[in-house]
C-alpha positions as CSV (number, residue, x, y, z in Angstrom):
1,X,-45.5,29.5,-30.5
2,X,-45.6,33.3,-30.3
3,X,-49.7,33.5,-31.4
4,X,-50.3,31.1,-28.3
5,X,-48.2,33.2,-26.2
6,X,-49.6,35.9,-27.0
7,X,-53.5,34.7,-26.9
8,X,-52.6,33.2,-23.5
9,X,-51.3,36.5,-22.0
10,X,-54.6,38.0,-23.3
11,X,-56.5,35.1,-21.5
12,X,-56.3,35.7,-17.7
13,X,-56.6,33.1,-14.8
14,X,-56.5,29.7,-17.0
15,X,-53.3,30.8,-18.8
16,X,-51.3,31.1,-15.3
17,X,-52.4,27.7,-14.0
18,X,-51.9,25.8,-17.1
19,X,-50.5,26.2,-21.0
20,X,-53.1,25.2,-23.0
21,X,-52.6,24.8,-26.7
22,X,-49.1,24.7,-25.6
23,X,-47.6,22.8,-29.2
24,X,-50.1,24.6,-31.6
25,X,-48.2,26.7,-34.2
26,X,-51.1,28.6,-36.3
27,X,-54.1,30.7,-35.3
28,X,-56.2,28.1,-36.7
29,X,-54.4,24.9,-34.3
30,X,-54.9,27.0,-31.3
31,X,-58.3,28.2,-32.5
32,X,-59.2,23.9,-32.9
33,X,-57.5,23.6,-29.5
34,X,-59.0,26.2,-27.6
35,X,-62.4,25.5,-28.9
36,X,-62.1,21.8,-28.2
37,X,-60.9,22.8,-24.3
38,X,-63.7,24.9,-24.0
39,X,-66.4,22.5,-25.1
40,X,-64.8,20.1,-22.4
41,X,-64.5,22.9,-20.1
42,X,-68.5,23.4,-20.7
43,X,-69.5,20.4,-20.5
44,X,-67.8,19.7,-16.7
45,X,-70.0,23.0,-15.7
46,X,-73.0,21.0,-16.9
47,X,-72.2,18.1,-15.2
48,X,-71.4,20.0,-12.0
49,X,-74.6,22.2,-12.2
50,X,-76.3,18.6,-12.0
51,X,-74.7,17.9,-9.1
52,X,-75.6,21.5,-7.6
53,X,-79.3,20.9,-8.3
54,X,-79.1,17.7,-6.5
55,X,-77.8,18.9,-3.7
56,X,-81.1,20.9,-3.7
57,X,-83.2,18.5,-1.1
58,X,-85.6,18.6,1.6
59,X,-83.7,18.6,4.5
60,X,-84.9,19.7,8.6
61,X,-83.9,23.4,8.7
62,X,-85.1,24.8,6.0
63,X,-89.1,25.3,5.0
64,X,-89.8,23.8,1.5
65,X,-90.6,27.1,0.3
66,X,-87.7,28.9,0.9
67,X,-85.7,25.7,-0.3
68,X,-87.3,26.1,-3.7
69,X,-86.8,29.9,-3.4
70,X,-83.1,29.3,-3.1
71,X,-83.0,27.0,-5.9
72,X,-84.9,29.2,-8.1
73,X,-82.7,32.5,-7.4
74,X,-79.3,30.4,-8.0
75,X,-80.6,29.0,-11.6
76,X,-82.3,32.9,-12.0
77,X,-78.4,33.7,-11.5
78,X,-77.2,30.8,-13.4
79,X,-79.1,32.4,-16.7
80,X,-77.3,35.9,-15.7
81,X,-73.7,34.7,-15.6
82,X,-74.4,33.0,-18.7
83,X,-75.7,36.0,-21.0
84,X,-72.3,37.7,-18.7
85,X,-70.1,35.5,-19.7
86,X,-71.3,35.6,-23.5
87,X,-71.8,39.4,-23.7
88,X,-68.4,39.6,-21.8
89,X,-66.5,37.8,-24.0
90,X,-67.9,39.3,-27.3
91,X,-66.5,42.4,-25.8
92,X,-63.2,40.7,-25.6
93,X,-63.5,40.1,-29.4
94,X,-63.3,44.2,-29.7
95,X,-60.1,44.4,-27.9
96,X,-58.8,42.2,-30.9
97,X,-60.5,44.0,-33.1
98,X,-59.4,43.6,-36.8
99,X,-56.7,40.5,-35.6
100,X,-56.6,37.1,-37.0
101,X,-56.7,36.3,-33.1
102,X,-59.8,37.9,-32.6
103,X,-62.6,34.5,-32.7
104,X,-59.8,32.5,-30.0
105,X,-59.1,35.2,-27.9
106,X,-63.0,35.1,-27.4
107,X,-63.0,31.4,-26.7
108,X,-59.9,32.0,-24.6
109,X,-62.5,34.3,-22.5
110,X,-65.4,31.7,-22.3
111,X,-62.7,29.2,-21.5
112,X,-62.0,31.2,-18.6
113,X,-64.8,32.3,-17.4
114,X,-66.6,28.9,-17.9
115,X,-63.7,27.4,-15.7
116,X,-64.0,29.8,-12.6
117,X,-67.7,29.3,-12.5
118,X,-67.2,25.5,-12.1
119,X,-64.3,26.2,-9.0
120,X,-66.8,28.3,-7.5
121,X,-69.9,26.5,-7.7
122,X,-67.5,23.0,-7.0
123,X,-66.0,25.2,-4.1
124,X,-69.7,26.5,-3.0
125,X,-72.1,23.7,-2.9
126,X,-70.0,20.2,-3.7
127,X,-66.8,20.5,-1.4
128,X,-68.1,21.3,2.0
């Protein structure tokens, strides 16, 4: 339990809300565990990005053009957070650098950040 102890205090935000790989004992169960969170974590983000797109309509206050505009600038900022979030965690992989923990602690990190960008965009756009 010690390697998930220690890759969880490494991760930030996820690992005080909830123990993730909580009964893996080797690098390589948490590294399975972690990776198959994050694919589940990524794919909600997908499925809420569809939702945010929808909520993209024609509506009576705002000109078409500056609908579209707005649309246009949050996916332009989409594409940013992602080359953030993978440049950002690659960096993470340095801080591990030479450690057997070094490929989950960067999954750890796209966990994380993958999971605050879907409470914020939920929070933004979906739960008004």
């Amino acid at each position: 339990m010690a390697l998930g102890a220690g890759l969880l205090a490494g991760s930030s935000a996820l690992a005080q809300e909830k123990a993730i790989c909580d009964n893996a004992q080797t690098t390589i169960e948490i590294g399975e565990c972690v990776s198959r969170e994050y694919k589940k974590a990524d794919a909600e983000l997908n499925a809420v990005w569809k939702q945010v797109m929808a909520t993209f309509k024609n509506n009576d206050y705002m000109p078409a053009e500056d609908l579209k505009a707005w649309k246009d600038t949050l996916l332009a900022s989409q594409r940013d957070w992602i080359k953030f979030k993978e440049e950002d965690c690659d960096a993470v992989g340095y801080e591990w650098y030479g450690g057997t923990g070094r490929s989950n602690a960067v999954v750890f990190c796209l966990l994380d950040h993958t999971t605050a960008r879907t409470k914020d965009l939920k929070a933004r756009f979906l739960e008004r």
